[in-house]
Each structure stands twice: as structure tokens, then as C-alpha cells.
C-alpha positions in Angstrom: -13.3 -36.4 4.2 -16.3 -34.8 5.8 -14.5 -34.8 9.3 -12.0 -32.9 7.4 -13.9 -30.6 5.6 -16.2 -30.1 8.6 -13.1 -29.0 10.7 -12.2 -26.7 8.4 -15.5 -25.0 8.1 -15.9 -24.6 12.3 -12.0 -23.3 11.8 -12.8 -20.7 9.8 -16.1 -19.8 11.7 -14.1 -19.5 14.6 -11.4 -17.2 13.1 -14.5 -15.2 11.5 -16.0 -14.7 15.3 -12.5 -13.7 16.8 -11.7 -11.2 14.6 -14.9 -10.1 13.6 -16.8 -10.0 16.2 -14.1 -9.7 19.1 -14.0 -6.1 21.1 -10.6 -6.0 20.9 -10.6 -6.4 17.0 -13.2 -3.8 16.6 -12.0 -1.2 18.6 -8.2 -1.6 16.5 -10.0 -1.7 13.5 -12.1 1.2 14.7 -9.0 3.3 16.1 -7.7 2.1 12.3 -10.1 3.7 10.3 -11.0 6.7 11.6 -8.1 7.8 14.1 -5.2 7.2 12.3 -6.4 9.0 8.8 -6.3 12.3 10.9 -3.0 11.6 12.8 -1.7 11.0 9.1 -3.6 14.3 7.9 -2.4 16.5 10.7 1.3 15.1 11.2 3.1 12.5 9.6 1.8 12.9 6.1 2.6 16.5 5.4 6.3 15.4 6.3 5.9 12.8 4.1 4.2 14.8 1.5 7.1 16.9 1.8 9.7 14.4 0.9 7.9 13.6 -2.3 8.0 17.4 -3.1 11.8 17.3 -2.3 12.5 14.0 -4.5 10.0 15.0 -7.0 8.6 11.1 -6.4 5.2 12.2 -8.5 5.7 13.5 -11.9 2.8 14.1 -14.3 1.6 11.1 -16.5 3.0 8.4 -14.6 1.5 5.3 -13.4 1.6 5.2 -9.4 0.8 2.2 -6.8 -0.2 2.9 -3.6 0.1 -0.7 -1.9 -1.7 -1.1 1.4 -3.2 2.6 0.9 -5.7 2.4 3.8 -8.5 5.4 3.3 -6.0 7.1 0.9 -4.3 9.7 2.8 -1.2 9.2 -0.2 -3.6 8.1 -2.7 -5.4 11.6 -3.5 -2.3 13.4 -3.4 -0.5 10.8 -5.9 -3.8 11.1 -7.6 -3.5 15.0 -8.1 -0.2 14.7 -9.0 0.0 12.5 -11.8 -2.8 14.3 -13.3 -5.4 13.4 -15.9 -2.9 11.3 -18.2 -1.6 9.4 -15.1 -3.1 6.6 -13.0 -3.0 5.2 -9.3 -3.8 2.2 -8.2 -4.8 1.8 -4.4 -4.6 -1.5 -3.4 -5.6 -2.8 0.4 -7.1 -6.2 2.2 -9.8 -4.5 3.6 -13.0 -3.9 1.5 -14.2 -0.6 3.5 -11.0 1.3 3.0 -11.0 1.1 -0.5 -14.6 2.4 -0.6 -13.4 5.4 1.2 -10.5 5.8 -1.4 -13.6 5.8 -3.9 -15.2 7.8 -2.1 -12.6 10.6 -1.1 -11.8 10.7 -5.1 -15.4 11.3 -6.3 -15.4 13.6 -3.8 -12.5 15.4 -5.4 -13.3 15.1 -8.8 -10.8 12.1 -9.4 -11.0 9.6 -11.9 -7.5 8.6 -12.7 -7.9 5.6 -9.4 -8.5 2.1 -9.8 -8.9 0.3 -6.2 -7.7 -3.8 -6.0 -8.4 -5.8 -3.7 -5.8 -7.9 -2.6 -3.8 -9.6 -0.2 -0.4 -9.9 -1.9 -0.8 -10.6 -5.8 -1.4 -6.6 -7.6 -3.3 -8.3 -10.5 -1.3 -5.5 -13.1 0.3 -5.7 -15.8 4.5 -6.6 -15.7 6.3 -3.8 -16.1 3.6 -1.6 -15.9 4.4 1.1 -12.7 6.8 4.1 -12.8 5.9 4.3 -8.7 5.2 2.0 -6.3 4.8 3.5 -2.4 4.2 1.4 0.9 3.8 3.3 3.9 3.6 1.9 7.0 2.7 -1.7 5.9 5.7 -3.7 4.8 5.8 -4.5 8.9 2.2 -5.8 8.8 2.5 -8.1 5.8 3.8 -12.0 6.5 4.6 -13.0 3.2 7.1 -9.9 2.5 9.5 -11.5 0.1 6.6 -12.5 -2.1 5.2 -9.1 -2.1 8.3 -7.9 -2.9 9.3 -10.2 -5.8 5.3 -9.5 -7.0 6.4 -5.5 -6.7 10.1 -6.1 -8.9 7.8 -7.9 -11.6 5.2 -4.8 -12.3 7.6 -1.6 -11.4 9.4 -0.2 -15.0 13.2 -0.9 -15.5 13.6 2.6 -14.5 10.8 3.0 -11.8 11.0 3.5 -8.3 10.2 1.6 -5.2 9.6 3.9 -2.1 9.0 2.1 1.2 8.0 4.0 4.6 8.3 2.0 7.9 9.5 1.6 10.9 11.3 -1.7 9.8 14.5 0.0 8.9 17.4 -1.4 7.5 15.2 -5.0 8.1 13.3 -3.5 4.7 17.0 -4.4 2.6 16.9 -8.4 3.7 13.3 -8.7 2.1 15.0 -6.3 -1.8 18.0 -7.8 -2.0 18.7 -9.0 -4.7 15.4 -7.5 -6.6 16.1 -3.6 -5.6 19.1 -1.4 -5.1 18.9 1.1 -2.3 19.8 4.7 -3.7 18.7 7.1 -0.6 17.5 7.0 3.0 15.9 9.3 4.9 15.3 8.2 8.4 12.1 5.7 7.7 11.9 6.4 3.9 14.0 4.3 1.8 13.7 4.6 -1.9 14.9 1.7 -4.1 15.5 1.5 -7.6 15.0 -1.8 -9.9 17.6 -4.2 -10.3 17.8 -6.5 -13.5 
């Protein structure tokens, strides 16, 4: 039992070291943080940003996920949207990007987001989102029909699922059966609840 215990300690030493501490790691995590936030500012996301305008995704008073929202590049402007009697939720598995979120939204007067934590589980209420938006993340998560089947418990009867990635029509193997497809649009495929 010590052996065991003691071999799990040194394993999770050395996965701390390699990912922590490893060049490689740092310098993704680095490109990560502060690279990709203005690629997102300056390109992708007022594309993206554009879309929502066009399907009127954020409407006042609703309740919004962002799930895996990085340094909030969605998160402010879902923030904004939903006004004063809405609320987002930012979730990501990385402590320091959800202190940006927080600190990008004091920064803007914001106090309609609540950051989580999380690897998978959302911690919320069922039932409880009109929106839930992943961009760019679904491809980076292992355990995706778990997240999904976590995302059909919280989203309303009549809320929408939006999902932006570079997975394609992959995306439908991981909803069926939990979402409906009702549009596509290139990368963006928005879903709607199935009973």
C-alpha cells in the first residue's frame, strides 16, 4: 500500500514537472494566453461576434455559459449583452484565465459574471441556462460525451447550444441523441435541446 501510494505521488510529481515546468509547455501556454486573445480580438471574434448579431444568440436577461472561455474574449461581450438582469458564467481549467475574465469585467464595470473552475462538471443548476457557447474547445476536451450530457442537463427546454470548432460534423456523434442540429454555418453549429 505504500509502494502504491508512493508511486502515485512520484507520478504525479512527474506529470507536475513536465507540464509545468517543461519549455515546450510554457511557451504553448504562453503563446495561449497572451497571443491568441489578440488574434481572437483582431480577426476571428468580430466574425464570430457578428454571427451572434445575425442570430440574435444574446438577448437581454438571459442566463449565458461561456464553457472553456479562456481570458473572455466572448465573455464581456455575452456579459454586455445580457445586461444587468442577465448572468454569464465563464467556466475554464485554468486558474489564471479566469482571473483575467475577473479582471477584464471589473475593468468594464461588469458584475453580472460568475467564473467556475472546472474540468467537465458546470456545478449549476439543471435547467438553469438559456445559452451555452464553446468556442474552440470541444476538440481539446477527452471526455466530450460527458460534457455534453453535463451541458443537455443545465441548458432550458428551449435554450440553445452553440458550438465553434474546427471538429465539424464530428461535433453531431458527441449531441446525438441529447441535441438537434437546427443551422450551420461553416464552424458554428447551433443545436437546440432535445427531450
Amino acid at each position: 500500500m505504500i509502494v502504491i501510494g508512493a508511486r502515485r505521488k512520484l507520478s504525479e510529481l512527474e506529470r507536475f514537472l513536465g507540464e509545468k515546468l517543461n519549455p515546450i509547455y510554457k511557451a504553448h501556454y504562453a503563446v495561449w494566453v497572451y497571443w491568441w486573445p489578440w488574434w481572437r480580438k483582431l480577426f476571428s471574434g468580430r466574425r464570430i461576434l457578428k454571427k451572434w448579431g445575425e442570430i440574435k444568440l444574446v438577448q437581454e436577461g438571459q442566463t449565458f455559459l461561456d464553457y472553456g472561455c479562456g481570458v473572455g474574449s466572448f465573455t464581456i461581450p455575452a456579459a454586455q449583452g445580457v445586461g444587468a438582469k442577465g448572468k454569464v458564467y465563464a467556466l475554464d481549467c485554468f486558474p489564471r484565465q479566469l482571473e483575467i475574465v475577473e479582471q477584464k469585467s471589473k475593468q468594464e464595470g461588469l458584475t453580472n459574471i460568475e467564473t467556475i473552475l472546472s474540468t467537465g462538471d458546470t456545478g449549476l443548476a439543471s435547467e438553469s441556462i438559456d445559452v451555452i457557447w464553446m468556442c474552440d474547445v470541444l476538440h481539446e476536451i477527452s471526455a466530450r460525451r460527458v460534457v455534453m450530457e453535463e451541458l443537455h442537463r443545465i441548458l432550458k427546454q428551449k435554450g440553445t447550444l452553440v458550438v465553434h470548432d474546427s471538429m465539424g460534423e464530428k461535433v453531431l456523434s458527441y449531441t446525438d441523441g441529447l441535441f438537434s442540429l437546427i443551422d450551420r454555418d461553416d464552424k458554428l453549429l447551433r443545436f437546440t435541446k432535445q427531450s
